[in-house]
C-alpha positions in Angstrom: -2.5 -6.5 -6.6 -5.5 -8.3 -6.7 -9.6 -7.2 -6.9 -12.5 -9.5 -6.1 -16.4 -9.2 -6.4 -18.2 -10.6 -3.9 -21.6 -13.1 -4.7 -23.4 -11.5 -6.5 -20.8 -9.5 -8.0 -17.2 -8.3 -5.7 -8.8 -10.6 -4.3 3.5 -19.6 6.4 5.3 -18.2 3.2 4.3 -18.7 -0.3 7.4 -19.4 -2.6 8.3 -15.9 -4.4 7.4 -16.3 -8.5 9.6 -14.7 -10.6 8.1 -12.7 -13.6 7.8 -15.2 -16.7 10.0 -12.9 -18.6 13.6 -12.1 -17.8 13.7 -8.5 -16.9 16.5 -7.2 -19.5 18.9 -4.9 -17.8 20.5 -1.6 -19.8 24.0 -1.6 -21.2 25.7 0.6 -18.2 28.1 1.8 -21.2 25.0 3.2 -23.3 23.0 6.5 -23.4 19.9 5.2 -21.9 22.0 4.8 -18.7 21.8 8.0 -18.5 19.4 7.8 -15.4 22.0 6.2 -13.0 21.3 6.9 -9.7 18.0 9.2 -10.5 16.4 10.4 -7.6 13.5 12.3 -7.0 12.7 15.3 -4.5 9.8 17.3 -3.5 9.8 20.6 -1.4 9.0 20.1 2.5 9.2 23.7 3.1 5.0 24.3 2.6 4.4 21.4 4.9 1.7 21.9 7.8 2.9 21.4 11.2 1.2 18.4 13.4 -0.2 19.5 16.9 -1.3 15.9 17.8 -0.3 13.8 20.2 1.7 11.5 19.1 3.9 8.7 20.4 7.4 10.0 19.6 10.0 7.6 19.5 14.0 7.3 17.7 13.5 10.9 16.3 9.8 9.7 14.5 6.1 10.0 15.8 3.6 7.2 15.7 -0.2 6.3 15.8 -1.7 7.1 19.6 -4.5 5.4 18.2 -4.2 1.4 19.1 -0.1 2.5 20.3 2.8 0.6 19.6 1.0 -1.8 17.3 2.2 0.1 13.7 5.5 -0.1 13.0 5.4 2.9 10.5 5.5 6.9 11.7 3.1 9.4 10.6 5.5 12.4 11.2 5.6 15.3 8.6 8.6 14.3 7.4 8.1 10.9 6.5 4.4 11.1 5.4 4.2 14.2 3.3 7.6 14.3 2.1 7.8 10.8 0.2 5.0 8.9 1.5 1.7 9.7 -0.1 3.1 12.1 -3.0 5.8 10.3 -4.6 3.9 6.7 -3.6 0.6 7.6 -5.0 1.9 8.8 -8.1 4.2 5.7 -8.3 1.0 3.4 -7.9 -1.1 5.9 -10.5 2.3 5.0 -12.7 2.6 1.0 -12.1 -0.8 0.7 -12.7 -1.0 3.0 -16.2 -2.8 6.3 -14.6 -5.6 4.2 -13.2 -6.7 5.0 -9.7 -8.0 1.2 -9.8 -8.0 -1.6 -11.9 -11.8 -3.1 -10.7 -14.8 -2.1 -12.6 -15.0 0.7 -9.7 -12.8 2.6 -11.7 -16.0 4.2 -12.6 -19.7 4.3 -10.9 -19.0 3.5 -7.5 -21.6 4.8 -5.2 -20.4 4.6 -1.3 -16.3 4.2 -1.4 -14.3 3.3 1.4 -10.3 3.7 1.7 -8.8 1.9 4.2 -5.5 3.3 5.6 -5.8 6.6 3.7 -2.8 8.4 4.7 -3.1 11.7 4.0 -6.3 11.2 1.7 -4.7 11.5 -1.5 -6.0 8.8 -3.0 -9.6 9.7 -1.6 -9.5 12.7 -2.4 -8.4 12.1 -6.3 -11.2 9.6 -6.7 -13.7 12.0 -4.8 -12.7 14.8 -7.4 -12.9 12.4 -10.5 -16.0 10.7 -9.2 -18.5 13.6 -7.8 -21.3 11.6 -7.6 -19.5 9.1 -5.3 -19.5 9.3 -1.3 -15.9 8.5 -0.5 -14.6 7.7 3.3 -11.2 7.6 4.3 -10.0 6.3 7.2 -6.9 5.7 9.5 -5.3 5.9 12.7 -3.7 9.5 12.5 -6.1 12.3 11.6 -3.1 13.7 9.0 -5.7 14.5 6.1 -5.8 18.3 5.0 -9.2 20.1 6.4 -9.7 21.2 2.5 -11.3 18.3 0.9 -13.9 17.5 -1.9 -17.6 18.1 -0.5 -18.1 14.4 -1.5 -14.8 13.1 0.3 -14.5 12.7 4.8 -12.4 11.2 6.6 -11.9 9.3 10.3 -10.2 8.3 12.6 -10.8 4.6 13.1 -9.0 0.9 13.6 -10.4 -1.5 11.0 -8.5 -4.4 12.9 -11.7 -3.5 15.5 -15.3 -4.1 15.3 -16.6 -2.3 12.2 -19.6 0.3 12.9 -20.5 1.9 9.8 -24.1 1.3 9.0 -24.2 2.3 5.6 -22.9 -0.1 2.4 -20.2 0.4 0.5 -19.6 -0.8 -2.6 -16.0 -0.7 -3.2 -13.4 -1.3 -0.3 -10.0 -0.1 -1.3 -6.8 -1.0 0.8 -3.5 0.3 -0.7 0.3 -0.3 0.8 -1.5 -1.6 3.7 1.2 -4.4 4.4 2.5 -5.2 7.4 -0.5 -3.2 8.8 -2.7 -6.0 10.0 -2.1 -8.9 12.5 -4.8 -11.0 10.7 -5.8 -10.3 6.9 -8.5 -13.1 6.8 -10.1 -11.4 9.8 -9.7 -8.1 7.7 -11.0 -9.2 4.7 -14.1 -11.6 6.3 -15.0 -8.0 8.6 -15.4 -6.7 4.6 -16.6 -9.1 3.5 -19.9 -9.8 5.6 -20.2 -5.7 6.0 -21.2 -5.9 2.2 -23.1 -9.2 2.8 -24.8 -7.2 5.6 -25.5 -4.1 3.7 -26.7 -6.2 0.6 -29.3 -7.8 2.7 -30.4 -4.6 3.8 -30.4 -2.7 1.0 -32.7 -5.9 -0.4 -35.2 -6.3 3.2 -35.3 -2.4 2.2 -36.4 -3.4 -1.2 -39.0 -5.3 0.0 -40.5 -3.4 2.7 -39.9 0.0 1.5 -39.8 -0.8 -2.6 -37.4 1.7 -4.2 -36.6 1.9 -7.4 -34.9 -1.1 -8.8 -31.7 1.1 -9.3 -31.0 1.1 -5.2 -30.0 -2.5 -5.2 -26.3 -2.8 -5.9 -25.4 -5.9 -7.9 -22.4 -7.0 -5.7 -19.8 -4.8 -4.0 -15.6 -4.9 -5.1 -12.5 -5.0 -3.0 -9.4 -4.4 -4.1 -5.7 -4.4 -2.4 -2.8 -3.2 -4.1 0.7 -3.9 -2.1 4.1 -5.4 -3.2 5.3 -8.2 -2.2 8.5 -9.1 -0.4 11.4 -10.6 -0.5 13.1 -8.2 -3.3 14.1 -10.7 -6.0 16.9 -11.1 -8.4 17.3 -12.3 -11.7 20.7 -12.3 -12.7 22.3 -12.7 -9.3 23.7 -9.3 -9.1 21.8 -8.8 -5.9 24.2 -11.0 -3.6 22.6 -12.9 0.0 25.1 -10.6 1.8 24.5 -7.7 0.5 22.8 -4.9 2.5 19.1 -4.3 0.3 19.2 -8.3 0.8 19.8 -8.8 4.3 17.3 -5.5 5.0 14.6 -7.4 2.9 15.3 -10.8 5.1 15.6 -8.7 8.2 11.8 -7.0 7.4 10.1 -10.3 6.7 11.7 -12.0 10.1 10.7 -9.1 12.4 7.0 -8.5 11.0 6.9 -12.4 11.3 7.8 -11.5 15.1 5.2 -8.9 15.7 2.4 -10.6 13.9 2.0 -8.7 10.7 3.8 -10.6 7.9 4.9 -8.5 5.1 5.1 -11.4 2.9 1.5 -11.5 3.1 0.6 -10.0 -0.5 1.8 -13.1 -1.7 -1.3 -14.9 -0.9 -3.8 -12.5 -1.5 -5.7 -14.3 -4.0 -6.0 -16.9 -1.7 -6.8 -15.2 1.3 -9.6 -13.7 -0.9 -11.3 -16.9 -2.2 -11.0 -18.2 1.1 -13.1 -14.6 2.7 -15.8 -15.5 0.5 -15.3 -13.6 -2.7 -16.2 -14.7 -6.5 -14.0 -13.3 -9.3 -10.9 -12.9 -8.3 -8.9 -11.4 -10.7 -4.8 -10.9 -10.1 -3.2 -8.1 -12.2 0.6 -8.2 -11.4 3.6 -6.1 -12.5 7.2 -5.6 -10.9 9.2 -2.4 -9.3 13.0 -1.9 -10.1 14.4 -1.1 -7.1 16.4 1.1 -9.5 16.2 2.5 -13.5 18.1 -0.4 -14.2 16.0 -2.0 -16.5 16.5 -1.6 -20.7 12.2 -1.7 -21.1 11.5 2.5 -20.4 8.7 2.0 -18.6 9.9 -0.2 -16.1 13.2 2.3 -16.0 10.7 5.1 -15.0 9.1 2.6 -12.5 12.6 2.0 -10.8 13.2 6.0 -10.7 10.1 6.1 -8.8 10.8 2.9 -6.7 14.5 4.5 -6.0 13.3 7.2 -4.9 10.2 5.9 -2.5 12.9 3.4 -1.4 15.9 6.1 -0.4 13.7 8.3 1.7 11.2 6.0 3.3 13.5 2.5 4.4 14.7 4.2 6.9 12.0 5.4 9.0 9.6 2.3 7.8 12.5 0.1 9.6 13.4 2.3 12.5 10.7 0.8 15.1 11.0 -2.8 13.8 14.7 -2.9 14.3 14.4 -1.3 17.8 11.8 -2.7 19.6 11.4 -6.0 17.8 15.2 -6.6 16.7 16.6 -5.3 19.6 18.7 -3.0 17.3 20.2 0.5 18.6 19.5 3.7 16.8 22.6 4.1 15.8 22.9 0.6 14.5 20.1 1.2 12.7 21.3 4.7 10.7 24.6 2.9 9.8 23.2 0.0 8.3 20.4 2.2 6.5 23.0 3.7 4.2 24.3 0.6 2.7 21.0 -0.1 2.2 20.6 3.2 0.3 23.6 2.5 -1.5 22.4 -0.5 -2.8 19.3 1.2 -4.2 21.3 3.4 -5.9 23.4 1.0 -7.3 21.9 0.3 -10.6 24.4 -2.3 -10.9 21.9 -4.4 -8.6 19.2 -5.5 -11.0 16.3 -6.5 -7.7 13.2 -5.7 -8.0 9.6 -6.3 -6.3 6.6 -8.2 -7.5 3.2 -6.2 -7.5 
């Protein structure tokens, strides 16, 4: 994950880095083991049903807005169920019950959350943060019609020409991977919006003179993602085996579409090189199970086992089909080794963050 400030005040394939600490694994033979093969479930039952019109494809719907250019669905059962919950309060988790780790945490003004999902985020940081104006935004309107009087959301592409005519002062993109064809064009669109609005907000200034207190000192970004491949250690996590080959198999077909999901690697980089000042990097790792001795990374991998076994499924559905030229069926079958894998906490991978 990585923030950045921009002036005055705003984060091919890179070679994975492994963590500068070996990740110790727990004695399978102990008690702490005791979490072998944890999963985590939420009730679908209470879950309102879509009347959009979506693009319905290998038992999933998708975006109608900009069609057949994500590769994830946005059906009921893929979004509520594991999607936004169980993710959000993973990333809450990873990053120690934080919403954010830039100084936006607190005293943001106009927030704007890019690829919002079903708004839980927004909403969250609305609620905590009355006097903010948060806007959510995303392809699929899937956000609940109940929301904080401070919190809205639209329907929008950011990979198009941006229109809002207000600033914002924080721009937060979270799990966004794989989402753009071009993050420099992304991040220099966010960047010269806040250039823009700071220029604005100071030829208002001068024409109009406000209080000193309506000129921002600098707007924040902030992207939050993990980054693939999964790595290994130890070598327990073998080239052949299934949770590898799925990981290979992800970053050659978003390579093919455009949309690299090894992107998140570089995003300190691609920051710098956007324009932004201050870029600070604040990394941690996700067990792909509780394998791990350490008990918070243990709890992270419960999480992260669970996100994995219900959402690698339908996240690789349209990239195997239509990129990889996979069947359906094809697809299903090799899915459950996959899922085996991740429940195998015998296989000590994990993500950086």
């Amino acid at each position: 994950m990585a923030d950045a400030d921009q002036a005055p005040a705003a984060q091919q394939h890179a070679e994975p880095e492994l963590p500068d600490e070996i990740i110790e694994p727990q004695d399978p033979e102990s008690d702490a083991s005791s979490t072998s093969g944890t999963s985590v479930h939420t009730d679908t039952d209470t879950l309102r049903t879509s009347i959009r019109d979506y693009r319905r494809e290998n038992g999933r719907t998708y975006h109608s807005l900009s069609d057949g250019t994500y590769i994830l669905p946005n059906d009921a059962l893929n979004v509520f169920s594991v999607d936004e919950d169980f993710q959000h309060h993973f990333w809450t988790l990873t990053w120690d019950g934080k919403l954010c780790m830039c100084p936006k945490n607190e005293g943001a003004n106009r927030v704007l959350d890019v690829g919002t999902g079903t708004g839980i985020w927004a909403e969250e940081y609305a609620d905590k943060h009355t006097e903010a104006v948060v806007v959510g935004v995303d392809l699929s309107p899937i956000q609940p019609e109940f929301v904080p009087p401070n919190c809205k959301f639209e329907v929008d592409d950011v990979e198009k020409e941006w229109t809002w005519q207000e600033p914002f002062d924080f721009i937060f993109a979270r799990h966004m991977n794989a989402c753009f064809e071009s993050w420099e064009r992304f991040l220099r669109r966010a960047y010269e919006h806040q250039r823009f609005s700071l220029l604005l907000l100071l030829f208002l200034l001068l024409t109009t003179n406000p209080p000193p207190s309506a000129l921002e000192p600098g707007g924040f970004i902030e992207l939050q993602d993990n980054a693939f491949p999964i790595l290994c250690q130890d070598g327990t996590l073998k080239p052949d085996d299934p949770m590898a080959r799925w990981s290979t198999l992800m970053m050659e077909g978003t390579e093919l579409i455009g949309r690299p999901i090894t992107v998140p690697a570089r995003f300190r980089s691609l920051l710098s090189e956007a324009g932004f000042v201050d870029v600070v990097e604040h990394k941690r790792v996700w067990p792909t199970s509780p394998w791990p001795l350490n008990p918070e990374l243990r709890e992270l991998g419960v999480w992260g086992q669970a996100c994995s076994l219900e959402g690698i499924e339908p996240g690789a559905m349209a990239l195997f089909t239509r990129v990889l030229g996979w069947t359906r069926e094809e697809v299903v079958v090799f899915m459950a080794g996959v899922r085996n894998d991740f429940k195998n906490v015998g296989i000590h991978g994990f993500w950086n963050v």
